[in-house]
C-alpha positions, 0 to 999 in steps of 0.5 A: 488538552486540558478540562476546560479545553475539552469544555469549550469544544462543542461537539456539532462544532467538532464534527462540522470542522472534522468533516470540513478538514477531510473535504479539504483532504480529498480536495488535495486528492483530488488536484493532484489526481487531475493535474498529475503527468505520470500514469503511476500517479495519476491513474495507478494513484500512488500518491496521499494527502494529509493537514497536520496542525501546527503541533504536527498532529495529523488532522485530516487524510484524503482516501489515499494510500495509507503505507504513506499516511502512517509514516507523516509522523516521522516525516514532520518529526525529522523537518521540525528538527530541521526547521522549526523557527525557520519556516516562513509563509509561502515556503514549501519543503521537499525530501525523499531521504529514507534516513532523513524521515522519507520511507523509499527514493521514488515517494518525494514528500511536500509539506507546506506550512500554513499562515493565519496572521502571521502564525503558523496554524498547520501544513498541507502535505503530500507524497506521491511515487514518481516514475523515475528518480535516477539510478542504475535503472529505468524507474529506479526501483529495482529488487537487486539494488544493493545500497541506496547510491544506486536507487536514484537522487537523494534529498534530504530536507530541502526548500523548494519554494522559499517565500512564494518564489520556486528554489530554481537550483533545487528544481535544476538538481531534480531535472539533470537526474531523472531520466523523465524529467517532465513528467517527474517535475509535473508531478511535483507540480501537482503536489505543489498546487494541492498544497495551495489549494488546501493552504486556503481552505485551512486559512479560511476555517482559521478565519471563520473559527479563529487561530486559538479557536481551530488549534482547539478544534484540531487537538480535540479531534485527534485526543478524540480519535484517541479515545474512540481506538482505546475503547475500542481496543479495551473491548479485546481480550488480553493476550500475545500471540506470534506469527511468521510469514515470509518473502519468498526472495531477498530480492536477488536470489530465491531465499525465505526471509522470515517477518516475525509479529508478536503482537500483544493485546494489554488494556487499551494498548497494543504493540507489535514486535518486529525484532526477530524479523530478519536481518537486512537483506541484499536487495532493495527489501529493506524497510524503513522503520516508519514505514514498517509502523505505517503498516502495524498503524493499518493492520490495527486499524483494518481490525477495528469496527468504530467509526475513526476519524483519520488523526494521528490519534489513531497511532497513540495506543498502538506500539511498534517495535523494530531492531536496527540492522533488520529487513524493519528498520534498514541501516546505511547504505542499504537499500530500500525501493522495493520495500513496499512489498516488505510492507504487505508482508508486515501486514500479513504478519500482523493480521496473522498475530491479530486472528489468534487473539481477535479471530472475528476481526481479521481476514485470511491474506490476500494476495501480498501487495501490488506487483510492479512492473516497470518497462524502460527503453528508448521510443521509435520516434525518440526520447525515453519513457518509464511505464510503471504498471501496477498489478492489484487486487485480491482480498483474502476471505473474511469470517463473513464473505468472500474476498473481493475480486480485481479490488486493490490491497486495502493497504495500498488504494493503489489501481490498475493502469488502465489498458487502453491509457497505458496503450496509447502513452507507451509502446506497450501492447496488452494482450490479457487482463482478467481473473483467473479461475480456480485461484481463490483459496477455497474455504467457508468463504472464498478467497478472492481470484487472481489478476492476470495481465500480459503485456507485449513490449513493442521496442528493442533492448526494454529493461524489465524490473519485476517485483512480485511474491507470493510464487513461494508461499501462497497466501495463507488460509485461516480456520482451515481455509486453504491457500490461494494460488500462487503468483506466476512470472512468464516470458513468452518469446515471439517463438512461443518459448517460454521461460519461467522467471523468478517472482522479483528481477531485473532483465531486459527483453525485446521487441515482439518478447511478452511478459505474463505475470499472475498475481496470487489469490486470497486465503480461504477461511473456513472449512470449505466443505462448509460452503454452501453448496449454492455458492459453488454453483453460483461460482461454478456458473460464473467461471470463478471455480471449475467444475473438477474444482467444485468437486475436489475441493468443495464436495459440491457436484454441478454439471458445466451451467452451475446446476446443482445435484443436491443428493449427489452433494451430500452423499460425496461430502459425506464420505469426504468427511469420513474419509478425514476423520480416518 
């Protein structure tokens, strides 16, 4: 933007638009939260809404999934290399190639183009993950997929409505593919009527602040957004650090797959480098490169204590690379549904990176990403369905307090499916949801408990896809705090055998079988003979650690109410401290 650009902007002007442009944002959110089919979408909130300017230039987020939002960039990119000069009012575009600028099959993404007097003033867009897009299984998304012809329906760039009127052919291909074609469809639906919705509301900040005057308006808040990340970024102490955590599966069989983050702090700017990940895997872990850049985009701005405008802004200072052929940036034909846990995994990597050079600003891991568990199968009464459950929610501890408990990754905002939505829409019975003690990595702070849920399945002959980690390497602890517990993955026959199941898998079980899964807990960070002992009897009082736990692993002797033996206490982490110094 040039001087006297930035001269004609008027601050208060600047934040009543930025404030305007976000409402209308969470107003997309929220259409598509009320008129959503799917569970996935409407109560697990697998979906994100953004305005872009005319330039492309992200302008506004709902409070969505951000994996989703950092990856609009390559989005608009690859549909300007498309359309651009072709696009006309009333138009809306559809794609979820991830070679075409998607980021996996099940996240179908919008955009609209937006008119004000004939020129084009921005888009409105959204993603959201649908239940089902084809393929060789039920909900599509499966770890031992192996190349991209069997996750589902591929589409690249495509009109779905053209001038105002719906592109019935394309609408046909998307129902003769998909195993649940009326939800899917109303998903799409949903996205659609956000975009409208949004659609007026930006024609009318056009009309109230003129075309020129809005385009003004929408470049300085972005080149604003900019400055504020590089100051602050500038604030940090130069320097590169490395960090390599890992999946524990390639998605077929139990192997570690190494993600490796060099993260360089110089001036204002910051890059990560993600080459010496490894190589693409079997399975459907594979990353996009745009989605790989979304998770860099978070784990920055995660670590960043100024007030950020949601702009695209935020992304200039900060560097991402990848290598072609690798688990980050997936090559044809491989496949990539279950990358979101690649993602997670990204993030940690990063945040890893980052507590070396920025030690005060980045939590411990926590648990590694939401599990999916998707059931498909035939109803008693007829037709199918696909219940795409989502298990979330635990944080690692940060320098200052313990991580949350039963809160989604801040990576995702994805939910919980509700036990008594999911109940009465499938033939799925929820026998236990709740936090498990003793879960937390223990430290100065305490890392957040795990989420355990099991689920009956009440139909025979139920495809079951799991996809879940952190079974073999537990999240990780920072400035000796400890690991959280690892994730569990049960099969509970009607018999009362049991069968323990590897952290991601395709099988398929029957009526009357239930399936347990435990999330991991969040690191710990701090020495936890440093917790106060108060804090420890609070959790002890509170079922959040055991009383053998308190004293094991915090030094802290409490009887089963949470009362605490002072002298006791002292005299035992005392000796433990003497014990470690040798």
């Amino acid at each position: 933007m040039s001087a006297s650009t930035e001269q004609r902007v008027d601050p208060v002007t600047l934040q009543i638009v930025a404030n305007a442009l976000a409402s209308i944002a969470d107003e997309m959110a929220t259409t598509i939260f009320r008129t959503a089919h799917s569970t996935v979408v409407r109560d697990g909130m697998d979906f994100s809404a953004a305005i872009l300017d005319a330039r492309g230039e992200t302008v506004a987020q709902a409070v969505t999934v951000p994996f989703h939002l950092g990856s609009l960039p390559a989005a608009i990119e690859r549909l300007l290399e498309h359309y651009d000069g072709r696009m006309e009012p009333g138009d809306v575009f559809l794609m979820n190639d991830p070679f075409d600028g998607g980021i996996h099959l099940q996240d179908m993404f919008l955009f609209k183009p937006v008119y004000h007097e004939g020129e084009l003033i921005g888009f409105t867009t959204t993603t959201a993950h649908h239940g089902d897009v084809g393929g060789r299984l039920p909900g599509s998304s499966a770890c031992d997929n192996t190349e991209i012809f069997q996750e589902g329906i591929r589409l690249p760039w495509l009109r779905l409505y053209a001038g105002g009127k719906p592109v019935e052919d394309v609408f046909k291909i998307v129902e003769a593919n998909v195993r649940i074609p009326r939800m899917t469809l109303g998903d799409l639906g949903a996205q659609v009527a956000a975009c409208a919705v949004a659609e007026r509301a930006l024609v009318a900040l056009a009309e109230r602040h003129g075309r020129e005057g809005l385009a003004a308006l929408a470049a300085e808040l972005v080149d604003h957004t900019e400055r504020v990340v590089r100051a602050e970024i500038a604030s940090w102490p130069d320097g590169t650090a490395t960090f390599t955590d890992y999946l524990g599966s390639d998605g077929i069989d139990a192997v570690d797959v190494p993600i490796t983050a060099t993260v360089t702090i110089s001036g204002d700017e910051i890059t990560a480098d993600l080459r010496e990940s490894a190589p693409m895997v079997r399975g459907s872990l594979n990353s996009t490169r745009s989605f790989v850049q979304a998770c860099v985009y978070q784990a920055v701005r995660c670590a960043l204590e100024a007030d950020v405008p949601n702009t695209s802004g935020a992304f200039r200072p900060i560097h991402v690379l990848t290598k072609p052929g690798t688990v980050c940036e997936v090559t044809l034909p491989g496949a990539s549904s279950m990358r979101g846990v690649t993602g997670f995994r990204v993030l940690d990597a990063v945040n890893g990176a980052l507590a070396q050079l920025v030690p005060d600003r980045v939590p411990a891991a926590g648990e590694g990403g939401n599990t999916l568990a998707i059931f498909g199968a035939e109803r008693p009464e007829g037709g199918r369905f696909v219940f795409y459950e989502l298990v979330v929610g635990t944080w690692g501890a940060t320098p200052g307090d313990d991580g949350n408990d039963g809160v989604t990754n801040p990576a995702s905002l994805a939910a919980n499916i509700p036990v008594e939505v999911g109940e009465s829409e499938f033939p799925i019975v929820v026998e236990r949801y709740g936090l498990v003690p003793d879960s937390g990595g223990p430290g100065r702070r305490r890392g957040g408990l795990a989420v355990e849920r099991a689920w009956r399945c009440l139909t025979s002959d139920t495809s079951l896809i799991v996809r879940s980690d952190r079974a073999v390497h537990p999240p990780y602890g920072l400035a000796g705090g400890l690991p959280g517990a690892p994730s569990e993955n049960v099969l509970v026959r009607p018999d009362g055998t049991e069968e323990v199941l590897p952290a991601m898998f395709s099988t398929t079980i029957q009526a009357g079988d239930t399936y347990v899964h435990r999330i991991a807990g969040g690191g710990g960070f701090g020495d936890p003979l440093e917790r106060e002992p108060e804090l420890v009897a609070a959790d002890v009082a509170n079922d959040k650690v055991s009383v053998p736990a308190a004293r094991e692993r915090y030094g802290v002797v409490v009887d089963e109410d949470g009362v605490l033996d002072r002298t006791a206490t002292a005299n035992l982490r005392a000796r433990t401290r003497r014990e470690e110094t040798g």
